[in-house]
gemmi code that builds the backbone of each chain (N, CA, C; Angstrom):
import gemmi

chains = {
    "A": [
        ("UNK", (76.633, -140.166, -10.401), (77.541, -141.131, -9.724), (78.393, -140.370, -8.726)),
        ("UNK", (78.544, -140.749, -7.467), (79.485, -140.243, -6.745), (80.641, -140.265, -6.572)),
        ("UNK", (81.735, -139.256, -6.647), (82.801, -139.521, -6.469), (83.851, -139.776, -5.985)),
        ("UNK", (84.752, -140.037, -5.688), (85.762, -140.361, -4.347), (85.876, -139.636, -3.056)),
        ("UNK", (85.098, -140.111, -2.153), (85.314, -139.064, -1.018), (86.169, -139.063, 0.059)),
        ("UNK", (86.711, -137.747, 0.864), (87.613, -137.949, 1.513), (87.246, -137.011, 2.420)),
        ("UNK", (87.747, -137.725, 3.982), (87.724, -137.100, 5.112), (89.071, -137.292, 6.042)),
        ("UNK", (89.245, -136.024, 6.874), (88.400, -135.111, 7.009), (89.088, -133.876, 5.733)),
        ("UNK", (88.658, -133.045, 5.250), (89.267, -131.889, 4.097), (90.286, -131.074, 4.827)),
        ("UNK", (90.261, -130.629, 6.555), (91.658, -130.585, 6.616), (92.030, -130.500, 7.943)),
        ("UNK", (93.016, -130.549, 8.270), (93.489, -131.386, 9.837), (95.129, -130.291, 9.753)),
        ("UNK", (94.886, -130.030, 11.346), (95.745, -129.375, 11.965), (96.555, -130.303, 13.068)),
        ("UNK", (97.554, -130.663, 13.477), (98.572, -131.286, 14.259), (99.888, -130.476, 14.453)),
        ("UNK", (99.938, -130.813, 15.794), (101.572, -130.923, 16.393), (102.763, -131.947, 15.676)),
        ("UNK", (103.712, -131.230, 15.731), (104.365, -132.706, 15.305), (104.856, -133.580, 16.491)),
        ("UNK", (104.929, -134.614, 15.768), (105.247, -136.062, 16.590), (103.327, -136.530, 17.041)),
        ("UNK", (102.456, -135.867, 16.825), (101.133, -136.570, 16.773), (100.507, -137.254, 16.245)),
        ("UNK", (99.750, -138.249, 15.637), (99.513, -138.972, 14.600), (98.389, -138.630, 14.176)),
        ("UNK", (98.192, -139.185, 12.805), (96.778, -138.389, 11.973), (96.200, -139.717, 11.590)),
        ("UNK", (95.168, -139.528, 10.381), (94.505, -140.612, 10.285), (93.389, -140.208, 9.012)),
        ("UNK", (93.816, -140.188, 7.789), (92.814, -139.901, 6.582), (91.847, -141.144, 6.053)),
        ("UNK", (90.710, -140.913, 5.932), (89.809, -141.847, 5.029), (89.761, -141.659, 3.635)),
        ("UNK", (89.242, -142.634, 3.184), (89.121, -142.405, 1.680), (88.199, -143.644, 1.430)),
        ("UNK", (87.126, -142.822, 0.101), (86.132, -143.804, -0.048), (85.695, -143.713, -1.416)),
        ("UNK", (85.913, -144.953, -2.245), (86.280, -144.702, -3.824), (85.326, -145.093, -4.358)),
        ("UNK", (84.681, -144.774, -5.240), (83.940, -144.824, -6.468), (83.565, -146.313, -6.420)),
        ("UNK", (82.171, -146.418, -6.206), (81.369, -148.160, -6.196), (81.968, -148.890, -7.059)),
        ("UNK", (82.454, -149.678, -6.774), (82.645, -150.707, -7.950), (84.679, -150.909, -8.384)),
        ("UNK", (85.222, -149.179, -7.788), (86.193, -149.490, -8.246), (87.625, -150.576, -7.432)),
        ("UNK", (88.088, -151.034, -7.787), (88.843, -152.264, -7.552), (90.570, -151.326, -6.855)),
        ("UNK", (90.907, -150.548, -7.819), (91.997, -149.985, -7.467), (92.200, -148.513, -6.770)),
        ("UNK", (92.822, -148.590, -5.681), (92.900, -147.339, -5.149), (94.551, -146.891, -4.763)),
        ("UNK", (94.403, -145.626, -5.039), (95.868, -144.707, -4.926), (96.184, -143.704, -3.504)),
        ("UNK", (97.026, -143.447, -2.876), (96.965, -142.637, -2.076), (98.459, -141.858, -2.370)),
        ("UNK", (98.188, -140.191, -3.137), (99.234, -139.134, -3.369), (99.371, -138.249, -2.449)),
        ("UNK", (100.695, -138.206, -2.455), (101.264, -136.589, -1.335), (101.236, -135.278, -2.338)),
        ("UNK", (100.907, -134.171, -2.700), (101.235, -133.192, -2.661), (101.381, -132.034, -1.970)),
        ("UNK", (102.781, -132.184, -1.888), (103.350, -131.086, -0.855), (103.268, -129.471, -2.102)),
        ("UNK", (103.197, -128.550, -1.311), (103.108, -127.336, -2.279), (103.832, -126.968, -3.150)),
        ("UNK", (103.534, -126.260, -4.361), (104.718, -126.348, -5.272), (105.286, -127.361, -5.931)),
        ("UNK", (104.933, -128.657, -5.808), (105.033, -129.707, -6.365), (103.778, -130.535, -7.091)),
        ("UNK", (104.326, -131.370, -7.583), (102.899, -132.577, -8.286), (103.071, -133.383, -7.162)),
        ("UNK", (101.627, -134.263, -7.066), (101.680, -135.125, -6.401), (102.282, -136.529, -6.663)),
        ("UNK", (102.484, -136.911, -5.342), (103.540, -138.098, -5.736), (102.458, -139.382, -4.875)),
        ("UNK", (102.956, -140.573, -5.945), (102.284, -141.686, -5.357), (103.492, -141.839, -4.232)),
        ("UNK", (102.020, -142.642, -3.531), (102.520, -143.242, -2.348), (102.472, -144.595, -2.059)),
        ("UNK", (100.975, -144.962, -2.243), (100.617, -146.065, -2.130), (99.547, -146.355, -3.227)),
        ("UNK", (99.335, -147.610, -3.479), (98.444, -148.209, -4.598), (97.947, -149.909, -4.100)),
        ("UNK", (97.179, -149.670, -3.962), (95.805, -151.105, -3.856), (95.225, -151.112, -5.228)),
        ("UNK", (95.110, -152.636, -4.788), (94.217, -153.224, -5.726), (93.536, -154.239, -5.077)),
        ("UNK", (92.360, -153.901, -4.986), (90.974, -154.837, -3.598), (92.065, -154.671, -2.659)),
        ("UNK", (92.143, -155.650, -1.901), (92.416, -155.283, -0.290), (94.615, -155.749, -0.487)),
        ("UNK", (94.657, -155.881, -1.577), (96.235, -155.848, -1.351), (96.717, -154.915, -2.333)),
        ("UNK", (98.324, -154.411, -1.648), (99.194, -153.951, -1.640), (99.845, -154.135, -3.487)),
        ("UNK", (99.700, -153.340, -4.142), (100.541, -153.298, -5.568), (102.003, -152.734, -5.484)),
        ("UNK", (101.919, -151.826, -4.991), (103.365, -150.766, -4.659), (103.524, -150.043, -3.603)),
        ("UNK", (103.935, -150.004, -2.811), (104.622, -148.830, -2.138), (105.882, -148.736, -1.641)),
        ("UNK", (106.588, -148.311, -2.697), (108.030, -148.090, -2.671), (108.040, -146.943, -2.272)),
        ("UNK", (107.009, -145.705, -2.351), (107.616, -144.485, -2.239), (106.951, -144.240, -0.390)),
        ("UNK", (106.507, -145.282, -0.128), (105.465, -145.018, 1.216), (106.615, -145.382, 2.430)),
        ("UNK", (106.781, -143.937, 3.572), (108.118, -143.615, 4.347), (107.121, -144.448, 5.293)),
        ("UNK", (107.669, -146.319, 5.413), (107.280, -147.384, 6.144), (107.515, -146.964, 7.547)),
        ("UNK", (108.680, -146.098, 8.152), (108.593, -145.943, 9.370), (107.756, -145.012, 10.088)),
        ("UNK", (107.045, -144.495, 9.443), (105.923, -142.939, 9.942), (104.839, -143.623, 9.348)),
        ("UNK", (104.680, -143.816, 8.411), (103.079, -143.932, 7.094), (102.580, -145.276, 7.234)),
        ("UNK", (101.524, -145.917, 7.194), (100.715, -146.874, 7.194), (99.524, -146.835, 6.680)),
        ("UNK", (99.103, -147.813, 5.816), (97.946, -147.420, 4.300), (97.019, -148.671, 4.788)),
        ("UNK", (96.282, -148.872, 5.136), (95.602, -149.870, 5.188), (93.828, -150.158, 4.488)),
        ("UNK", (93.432, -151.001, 3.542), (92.017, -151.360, 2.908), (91.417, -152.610, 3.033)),
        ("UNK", (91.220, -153.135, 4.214), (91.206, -153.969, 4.529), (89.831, -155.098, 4.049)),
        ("UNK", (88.860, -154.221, 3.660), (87.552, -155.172, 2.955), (87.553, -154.495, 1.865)),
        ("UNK", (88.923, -154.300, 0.765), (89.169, -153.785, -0.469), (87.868, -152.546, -0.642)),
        ("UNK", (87.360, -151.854, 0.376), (86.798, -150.938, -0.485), (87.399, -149.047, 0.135)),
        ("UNK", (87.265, -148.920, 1.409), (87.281, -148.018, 2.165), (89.103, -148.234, 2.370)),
        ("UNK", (89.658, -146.607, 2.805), (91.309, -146.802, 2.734), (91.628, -146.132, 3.761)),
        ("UNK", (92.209, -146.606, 4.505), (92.854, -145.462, 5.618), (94.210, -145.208, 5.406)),
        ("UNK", (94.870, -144.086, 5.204), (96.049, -143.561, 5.560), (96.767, -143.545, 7.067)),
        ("UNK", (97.520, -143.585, 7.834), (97.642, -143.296, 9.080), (99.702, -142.537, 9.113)),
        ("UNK", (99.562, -141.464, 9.745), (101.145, -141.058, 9.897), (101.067, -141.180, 11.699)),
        ("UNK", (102.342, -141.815, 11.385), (102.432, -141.578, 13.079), (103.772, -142.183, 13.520)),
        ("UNK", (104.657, -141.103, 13.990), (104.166, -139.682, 14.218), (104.645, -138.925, 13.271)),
        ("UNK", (104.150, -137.941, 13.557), (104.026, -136.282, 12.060), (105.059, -135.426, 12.424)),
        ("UNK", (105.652, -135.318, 10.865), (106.648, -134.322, 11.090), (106.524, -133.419, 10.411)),
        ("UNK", (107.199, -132.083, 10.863), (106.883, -131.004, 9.930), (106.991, -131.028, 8.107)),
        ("UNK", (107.872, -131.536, 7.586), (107.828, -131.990, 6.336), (106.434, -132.846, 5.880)),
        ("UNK", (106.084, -133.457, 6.556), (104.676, -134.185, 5.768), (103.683, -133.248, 5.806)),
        ("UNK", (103.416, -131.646, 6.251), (102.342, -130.780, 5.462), (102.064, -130.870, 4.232)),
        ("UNK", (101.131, -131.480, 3.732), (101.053, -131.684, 2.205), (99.504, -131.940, 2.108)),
        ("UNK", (98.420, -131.814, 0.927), (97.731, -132.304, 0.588), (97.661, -134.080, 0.687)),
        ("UNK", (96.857, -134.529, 0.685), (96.553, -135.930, 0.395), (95.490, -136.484, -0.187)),
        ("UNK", (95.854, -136.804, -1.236), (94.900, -137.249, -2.253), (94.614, -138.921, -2.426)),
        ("UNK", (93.160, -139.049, -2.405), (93.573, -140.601, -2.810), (92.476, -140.691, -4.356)),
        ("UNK", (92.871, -141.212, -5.101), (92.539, -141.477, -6.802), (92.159, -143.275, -6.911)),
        ("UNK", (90.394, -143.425, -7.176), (90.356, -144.845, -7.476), (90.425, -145.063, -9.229)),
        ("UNK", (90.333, -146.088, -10.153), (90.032, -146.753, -11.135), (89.446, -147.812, -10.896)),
        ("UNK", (88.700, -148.195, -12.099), (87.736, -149.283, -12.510), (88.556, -150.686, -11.661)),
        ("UNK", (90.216, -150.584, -12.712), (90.999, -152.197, -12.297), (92.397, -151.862, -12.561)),
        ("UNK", (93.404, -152.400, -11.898), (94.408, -152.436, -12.263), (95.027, -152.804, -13.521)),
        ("UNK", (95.388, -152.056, -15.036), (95.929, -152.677, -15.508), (96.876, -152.657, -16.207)),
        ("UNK", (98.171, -153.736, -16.418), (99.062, -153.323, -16.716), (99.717, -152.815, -18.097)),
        ("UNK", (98.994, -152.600, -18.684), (98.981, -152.437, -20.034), (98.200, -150.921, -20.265)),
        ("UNK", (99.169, -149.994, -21.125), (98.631, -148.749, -21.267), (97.603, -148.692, -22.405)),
        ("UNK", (97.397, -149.751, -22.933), (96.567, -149.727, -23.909), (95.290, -150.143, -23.214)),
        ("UNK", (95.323, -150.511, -22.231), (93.471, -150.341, -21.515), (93.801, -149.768, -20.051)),
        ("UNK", (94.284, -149.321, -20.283), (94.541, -147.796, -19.014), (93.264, -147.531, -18.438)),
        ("UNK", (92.844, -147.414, -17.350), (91.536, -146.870, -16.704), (92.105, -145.999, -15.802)),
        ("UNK", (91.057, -145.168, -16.265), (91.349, -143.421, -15.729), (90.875, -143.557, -14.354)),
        ("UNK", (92.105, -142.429, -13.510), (91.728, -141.957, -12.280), (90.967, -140.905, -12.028)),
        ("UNK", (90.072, -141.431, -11.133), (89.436, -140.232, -10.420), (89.759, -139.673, -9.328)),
        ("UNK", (90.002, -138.800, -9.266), (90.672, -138.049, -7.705), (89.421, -137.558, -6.636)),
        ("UNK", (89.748, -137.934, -5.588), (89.167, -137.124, -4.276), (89.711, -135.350, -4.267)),
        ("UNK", (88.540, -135.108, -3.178), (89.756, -133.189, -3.084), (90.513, -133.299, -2.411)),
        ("UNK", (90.935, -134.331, -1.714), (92.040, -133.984, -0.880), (92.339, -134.206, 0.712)),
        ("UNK", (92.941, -134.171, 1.396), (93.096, -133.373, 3.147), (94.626, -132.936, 3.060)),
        ("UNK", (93.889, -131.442, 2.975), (94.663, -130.542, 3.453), (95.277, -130.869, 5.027)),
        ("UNK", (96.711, -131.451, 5.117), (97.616, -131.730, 6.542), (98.232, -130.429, 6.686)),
        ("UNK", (98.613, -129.967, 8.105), (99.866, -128.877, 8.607), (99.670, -129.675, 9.706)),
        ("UNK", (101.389, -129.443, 9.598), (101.930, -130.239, 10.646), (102.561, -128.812, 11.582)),
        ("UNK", (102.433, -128.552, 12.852), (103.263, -126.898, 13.566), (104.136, -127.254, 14.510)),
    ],
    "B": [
        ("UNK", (114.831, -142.921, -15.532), (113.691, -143.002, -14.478), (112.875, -142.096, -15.394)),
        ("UNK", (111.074, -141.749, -15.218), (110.489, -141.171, -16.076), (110.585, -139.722, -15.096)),
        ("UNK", (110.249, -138.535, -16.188), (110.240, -137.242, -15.479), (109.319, -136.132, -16.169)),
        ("UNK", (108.998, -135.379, -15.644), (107.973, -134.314, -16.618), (108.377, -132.714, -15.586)),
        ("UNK", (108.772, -131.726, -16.568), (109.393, -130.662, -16.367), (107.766, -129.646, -16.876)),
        ("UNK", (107.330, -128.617, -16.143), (106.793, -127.690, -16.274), (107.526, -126.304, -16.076)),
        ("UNK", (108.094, -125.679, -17.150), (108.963, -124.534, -16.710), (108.381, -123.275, -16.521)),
        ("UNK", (107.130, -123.083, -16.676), (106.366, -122.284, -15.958), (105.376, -122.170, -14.784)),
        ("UNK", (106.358, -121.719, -13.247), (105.103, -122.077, -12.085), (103.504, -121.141, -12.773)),
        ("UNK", (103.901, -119.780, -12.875), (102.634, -119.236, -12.451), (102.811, -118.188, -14.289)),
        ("UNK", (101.472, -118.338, -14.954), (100.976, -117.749, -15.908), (99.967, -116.849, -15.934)),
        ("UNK", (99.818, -115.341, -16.523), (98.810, -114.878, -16.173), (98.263, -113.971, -17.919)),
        ("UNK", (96.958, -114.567, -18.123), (96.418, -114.145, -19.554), (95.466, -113.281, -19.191)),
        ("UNK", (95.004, -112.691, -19.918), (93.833, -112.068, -19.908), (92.488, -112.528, -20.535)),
        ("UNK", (91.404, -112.439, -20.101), (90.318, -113.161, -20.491), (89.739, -113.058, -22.183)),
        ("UNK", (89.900, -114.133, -22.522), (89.872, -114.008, -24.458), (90.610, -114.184, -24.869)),
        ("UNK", (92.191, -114.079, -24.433), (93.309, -114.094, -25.257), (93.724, -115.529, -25.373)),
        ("UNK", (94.259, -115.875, -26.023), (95.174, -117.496, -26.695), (96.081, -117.988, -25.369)),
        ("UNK", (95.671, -119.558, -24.653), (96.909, -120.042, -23.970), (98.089, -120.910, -24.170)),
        ("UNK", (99.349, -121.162, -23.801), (99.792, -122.574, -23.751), (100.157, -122.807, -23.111)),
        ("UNK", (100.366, -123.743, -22.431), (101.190, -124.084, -20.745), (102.227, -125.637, -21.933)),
        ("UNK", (103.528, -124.991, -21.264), (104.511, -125.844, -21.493), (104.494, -126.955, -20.525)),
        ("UNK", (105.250, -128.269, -21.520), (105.483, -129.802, -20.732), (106.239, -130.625, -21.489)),
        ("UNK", (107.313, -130.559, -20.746), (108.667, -131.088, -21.311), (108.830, -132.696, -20.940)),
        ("UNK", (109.052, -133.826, -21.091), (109.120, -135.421, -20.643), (110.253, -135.962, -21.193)),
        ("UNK", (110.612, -136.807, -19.964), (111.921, -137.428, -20.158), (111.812, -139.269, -20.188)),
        ("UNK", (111.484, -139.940, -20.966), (110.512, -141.281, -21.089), (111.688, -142.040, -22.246)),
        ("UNK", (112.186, -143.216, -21.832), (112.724, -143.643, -23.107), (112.362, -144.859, -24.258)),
        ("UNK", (110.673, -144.924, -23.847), (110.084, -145.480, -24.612), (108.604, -144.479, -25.101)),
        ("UNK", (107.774, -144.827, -25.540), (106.520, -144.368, -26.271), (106.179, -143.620, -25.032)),
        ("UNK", (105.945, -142.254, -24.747), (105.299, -141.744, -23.730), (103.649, -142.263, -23.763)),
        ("UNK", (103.453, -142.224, -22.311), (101.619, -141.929, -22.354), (101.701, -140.755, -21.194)),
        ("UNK", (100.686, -139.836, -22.030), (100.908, -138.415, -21.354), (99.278, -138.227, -21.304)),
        ("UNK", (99.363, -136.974, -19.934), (97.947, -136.532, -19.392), (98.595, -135.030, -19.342)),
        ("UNK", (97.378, -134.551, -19.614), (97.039, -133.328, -18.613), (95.766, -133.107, -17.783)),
        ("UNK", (95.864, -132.780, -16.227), (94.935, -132.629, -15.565), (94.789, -131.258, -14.963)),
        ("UNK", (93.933, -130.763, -14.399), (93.440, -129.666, -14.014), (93.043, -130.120, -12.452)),
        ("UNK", (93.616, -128.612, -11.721), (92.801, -128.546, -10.060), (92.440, -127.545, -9.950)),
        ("UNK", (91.653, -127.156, -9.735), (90.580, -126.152, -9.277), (90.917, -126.041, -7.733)),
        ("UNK", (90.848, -125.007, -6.873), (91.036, -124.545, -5.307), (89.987, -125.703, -4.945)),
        ("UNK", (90.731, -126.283, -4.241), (89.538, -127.638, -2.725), (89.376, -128.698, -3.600)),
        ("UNK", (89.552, -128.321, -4.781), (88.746, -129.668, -5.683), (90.319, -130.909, -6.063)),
        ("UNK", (89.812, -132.600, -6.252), (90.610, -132.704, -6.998), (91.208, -132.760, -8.142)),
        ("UNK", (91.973, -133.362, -8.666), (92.767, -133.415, -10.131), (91.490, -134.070, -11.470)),
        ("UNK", (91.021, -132.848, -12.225), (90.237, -133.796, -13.108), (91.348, -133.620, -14.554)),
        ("UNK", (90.783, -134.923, -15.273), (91.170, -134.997, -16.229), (90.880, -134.488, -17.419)),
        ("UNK", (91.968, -133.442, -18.308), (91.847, -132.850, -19.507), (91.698, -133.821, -20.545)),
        ("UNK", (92.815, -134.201, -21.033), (93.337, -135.273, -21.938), (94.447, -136.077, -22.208)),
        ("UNK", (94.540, -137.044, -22.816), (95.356, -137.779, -22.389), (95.906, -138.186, -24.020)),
        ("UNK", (97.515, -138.898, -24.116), (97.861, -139.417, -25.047), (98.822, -140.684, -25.024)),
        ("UNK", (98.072, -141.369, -26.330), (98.718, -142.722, -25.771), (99.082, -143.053, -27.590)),
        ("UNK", (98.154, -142.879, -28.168), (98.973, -143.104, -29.816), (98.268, -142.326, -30.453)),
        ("UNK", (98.664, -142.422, -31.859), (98.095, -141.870, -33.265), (98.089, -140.251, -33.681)),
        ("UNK", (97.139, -140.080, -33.811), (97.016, -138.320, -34.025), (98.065, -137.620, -33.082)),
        ("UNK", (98.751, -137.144, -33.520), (99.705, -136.308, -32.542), (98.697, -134.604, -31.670)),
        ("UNK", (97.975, -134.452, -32.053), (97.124, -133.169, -31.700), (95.729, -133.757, -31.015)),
        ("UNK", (95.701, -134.037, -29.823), (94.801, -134.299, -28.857), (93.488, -133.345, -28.646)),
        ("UNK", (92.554, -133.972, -28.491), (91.373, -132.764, -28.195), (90.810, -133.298, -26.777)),
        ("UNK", (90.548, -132.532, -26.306), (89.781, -132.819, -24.567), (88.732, -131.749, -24.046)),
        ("UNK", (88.528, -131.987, -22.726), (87.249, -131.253, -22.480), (87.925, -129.807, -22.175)),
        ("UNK", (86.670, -129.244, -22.045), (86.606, -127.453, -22.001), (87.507, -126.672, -22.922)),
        ("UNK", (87.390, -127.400, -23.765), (88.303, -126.989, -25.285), (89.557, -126.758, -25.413)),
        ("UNK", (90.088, -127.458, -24.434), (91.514, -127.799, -24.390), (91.898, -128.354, -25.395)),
        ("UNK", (93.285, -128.418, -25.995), (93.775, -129.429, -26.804), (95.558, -129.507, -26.301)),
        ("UNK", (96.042, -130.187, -27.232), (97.604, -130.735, -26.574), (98.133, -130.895, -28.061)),
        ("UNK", (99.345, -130.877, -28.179), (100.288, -131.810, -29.106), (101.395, -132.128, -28.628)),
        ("UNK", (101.488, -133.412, -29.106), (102.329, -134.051, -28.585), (103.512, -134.242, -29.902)),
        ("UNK", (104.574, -133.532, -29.534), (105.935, -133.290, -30.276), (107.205, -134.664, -30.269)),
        ("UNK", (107.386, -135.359, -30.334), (108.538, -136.491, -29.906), (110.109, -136.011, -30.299)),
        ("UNK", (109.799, -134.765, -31.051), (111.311, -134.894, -31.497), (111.800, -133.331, -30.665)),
        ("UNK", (110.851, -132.891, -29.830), (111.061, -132.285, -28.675), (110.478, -132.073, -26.988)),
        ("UNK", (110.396, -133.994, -27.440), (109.764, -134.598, -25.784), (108.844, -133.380, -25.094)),
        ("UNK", (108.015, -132.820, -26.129), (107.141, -131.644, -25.506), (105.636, -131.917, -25.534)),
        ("UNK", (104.602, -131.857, -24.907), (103.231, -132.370, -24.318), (102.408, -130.929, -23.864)),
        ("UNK", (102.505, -129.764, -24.922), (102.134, -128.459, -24.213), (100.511, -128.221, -24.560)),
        ("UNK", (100.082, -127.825, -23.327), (98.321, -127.757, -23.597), (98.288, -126.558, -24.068)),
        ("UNK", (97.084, -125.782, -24.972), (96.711, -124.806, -25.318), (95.086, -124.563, -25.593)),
        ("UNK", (94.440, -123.790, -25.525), (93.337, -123.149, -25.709), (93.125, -121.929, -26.801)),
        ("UNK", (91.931, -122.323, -27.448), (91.933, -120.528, -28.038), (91.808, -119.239, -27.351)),
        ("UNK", (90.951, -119.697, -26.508), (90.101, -118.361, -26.033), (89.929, -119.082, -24.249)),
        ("UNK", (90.962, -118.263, -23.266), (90.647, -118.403, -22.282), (89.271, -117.704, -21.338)),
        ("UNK", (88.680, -118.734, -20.819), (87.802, -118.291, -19.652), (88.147, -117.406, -18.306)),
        ("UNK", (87.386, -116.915, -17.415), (87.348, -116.394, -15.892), (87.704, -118.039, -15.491)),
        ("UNK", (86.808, -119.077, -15.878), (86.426, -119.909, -14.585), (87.502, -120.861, -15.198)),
        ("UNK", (88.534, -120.802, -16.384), (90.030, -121.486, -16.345), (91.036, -121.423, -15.431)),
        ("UNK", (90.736, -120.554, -14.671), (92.087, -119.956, -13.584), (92.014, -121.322, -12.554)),
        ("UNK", (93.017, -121.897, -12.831), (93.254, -123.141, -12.076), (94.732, -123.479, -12.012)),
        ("UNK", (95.374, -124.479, -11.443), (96.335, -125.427, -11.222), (96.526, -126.480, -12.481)),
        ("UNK", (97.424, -126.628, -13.286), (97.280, -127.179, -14.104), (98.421, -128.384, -13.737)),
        ("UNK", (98.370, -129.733, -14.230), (99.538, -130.373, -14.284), (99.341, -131.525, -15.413)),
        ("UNK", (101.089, -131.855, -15.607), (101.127, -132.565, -17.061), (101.583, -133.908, -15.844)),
        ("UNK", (101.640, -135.324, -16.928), (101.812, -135.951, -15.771), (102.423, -137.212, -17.502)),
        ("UNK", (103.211, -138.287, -16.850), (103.786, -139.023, -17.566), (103.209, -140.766, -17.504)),
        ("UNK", (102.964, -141.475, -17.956), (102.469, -142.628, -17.310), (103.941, -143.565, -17.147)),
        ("UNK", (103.852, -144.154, -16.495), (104.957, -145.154, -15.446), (105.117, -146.580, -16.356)),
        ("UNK", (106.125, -146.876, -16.770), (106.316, -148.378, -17.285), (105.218, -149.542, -16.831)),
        ("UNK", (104.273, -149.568, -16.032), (103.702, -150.835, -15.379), (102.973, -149.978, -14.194)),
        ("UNK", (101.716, -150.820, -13.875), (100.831, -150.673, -12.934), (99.966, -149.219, -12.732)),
        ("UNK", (100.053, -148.542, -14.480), (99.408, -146.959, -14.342), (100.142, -146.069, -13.292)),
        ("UNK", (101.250, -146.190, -13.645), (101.920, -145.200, -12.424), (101.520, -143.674, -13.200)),
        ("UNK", (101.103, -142.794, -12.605), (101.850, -141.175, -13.370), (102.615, -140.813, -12.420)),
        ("UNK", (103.546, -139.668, -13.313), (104.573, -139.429, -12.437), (104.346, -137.531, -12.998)),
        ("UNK", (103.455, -136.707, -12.190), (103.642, -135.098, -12.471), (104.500, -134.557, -12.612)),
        ("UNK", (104.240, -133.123, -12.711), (105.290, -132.185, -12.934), (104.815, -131.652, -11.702)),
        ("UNK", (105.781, -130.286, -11.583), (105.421, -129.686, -10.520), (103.851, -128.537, -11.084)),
        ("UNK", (103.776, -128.028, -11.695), (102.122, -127.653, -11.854), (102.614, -126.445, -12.422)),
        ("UNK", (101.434, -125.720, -13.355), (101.707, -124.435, -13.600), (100.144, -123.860, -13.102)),
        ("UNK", (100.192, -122.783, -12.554), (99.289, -121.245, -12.317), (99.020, -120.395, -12.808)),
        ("UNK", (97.676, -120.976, -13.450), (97.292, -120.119, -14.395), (96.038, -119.029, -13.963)),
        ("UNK", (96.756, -117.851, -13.640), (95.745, -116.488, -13.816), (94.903, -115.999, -14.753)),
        ("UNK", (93.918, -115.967, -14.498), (93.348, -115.152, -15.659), (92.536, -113.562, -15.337)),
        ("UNK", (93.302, -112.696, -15.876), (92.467, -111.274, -16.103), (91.626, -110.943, -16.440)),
        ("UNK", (90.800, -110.097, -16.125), (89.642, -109.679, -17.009), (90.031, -108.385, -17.316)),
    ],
}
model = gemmi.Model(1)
for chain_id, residues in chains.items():
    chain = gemmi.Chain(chain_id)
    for i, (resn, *xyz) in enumerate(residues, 1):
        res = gemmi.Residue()
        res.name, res.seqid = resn, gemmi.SeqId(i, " ")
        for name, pos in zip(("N", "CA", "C"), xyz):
            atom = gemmi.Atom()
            atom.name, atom.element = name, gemmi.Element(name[0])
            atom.pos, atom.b_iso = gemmi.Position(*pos), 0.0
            res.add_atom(atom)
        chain.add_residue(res)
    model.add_chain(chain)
structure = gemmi.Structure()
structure.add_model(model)
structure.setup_entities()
């Protein structure tokens, strides 16, 4: 089975330029995540789908960041524009389904990543 | 708010010898706790996870965990570390609603030969 893939693995920018990550989750799965890890840290959610809408993004900086999945399967990230602080990994993690109950929890699978620097 | 403390960034064993990577959580109901693993380029796979019963977790590559409540502690250990263990490790907390986890900052684990 294939697993979450992500392009491109890693991207170089100026700041104030805008970027643009894909992400492409596991057949079938319904829910998708998109995490920052900046270095030295865990990753932090950002954003979370479920099919083509929006579950959370409280932690997603609305004036730079834009998450869009628009035929619930494929995810785009977009920053624009980039600042030196958003160098970070970016991960996006699908599951089976959203659910709210930890007692049928469905496990994430993670992509490797795109490696961002912002100079 | 939920939180997970790793007080060790970077660990370094020697190959064969006994591990544990500490994981401290700050949750004021029933934790559900993970530990995951990153490997360089790769992403976050999953060790094991705890959500009830047996307090002493077993997971893949012969990892195991216990989970302590009366010192909010979630620390992974191994008998016998590998070469190909030397990875990024992180503990991670699950979120009141919608499968949130919420990591730690990670520990670095070296291994010697």
């Amino acid at each position: 089975e294939a697993g979450v893939a992500q392009s491109p693995r890693y991207k170089i920018i100026e700041k104030r330029q805008s970027v643009a990550f894909w992400c492409n989750p596991i057949s079938g799965h319904a829910t998708l995540y998109w995490y920052q890890q900046i270095l030295g840290q865990g990753p932090k959610l950002l954003i979370q789908f479920q099919n083509n809408g929006v579950v959370d993004d409280s932690q997603l900086p609305k004036d730079r960041f834009s998450a869009e999945r628009l035929k619930g399967v494929d995810s785009t990230l977009k920053i624009q524009p980039a600042k030196l602080e958003d160098s970070a990994v970016y991960l996006c993690a699908s599951s089976l389904i959203l659910s709210r109950r930890w007692s049928t929890y469905n496990e994430q699978f993670f992509g490797p990543g795109t490696r961002l620097t912002v100079l | 708010a939920q939180s997970v403390t790793q007080p060790d960034i970077h660990i370094t064993v020697s190959e064969g010898a006994s591990l544990e990577l500490r994981c401290n959580y700050s949750y004021g109901a029933t934790p559900y706790l993970f530990w995951y693993v990153q490997s360089p380029g790769q992403g976050l796979q999953l060790l094991l996870k705890y959500f009830s019963g047996d307090t002493l977790v077993q997971g893949i590559k012969g990892f195991e965990a216990e989970f302590k409540r009366s010192q909010s502690s979630f620390n992974l250990r191994k008998p016998s570390v590998h070469w190909s263990d030397a990875a990024e490790y992180f503990c991670a907390v699950g979120a009141l609603d919608g499968n949130k986890l919420v990591f730690g900052a990670g520990t670095i684990l070296r291994v010697k030969s």
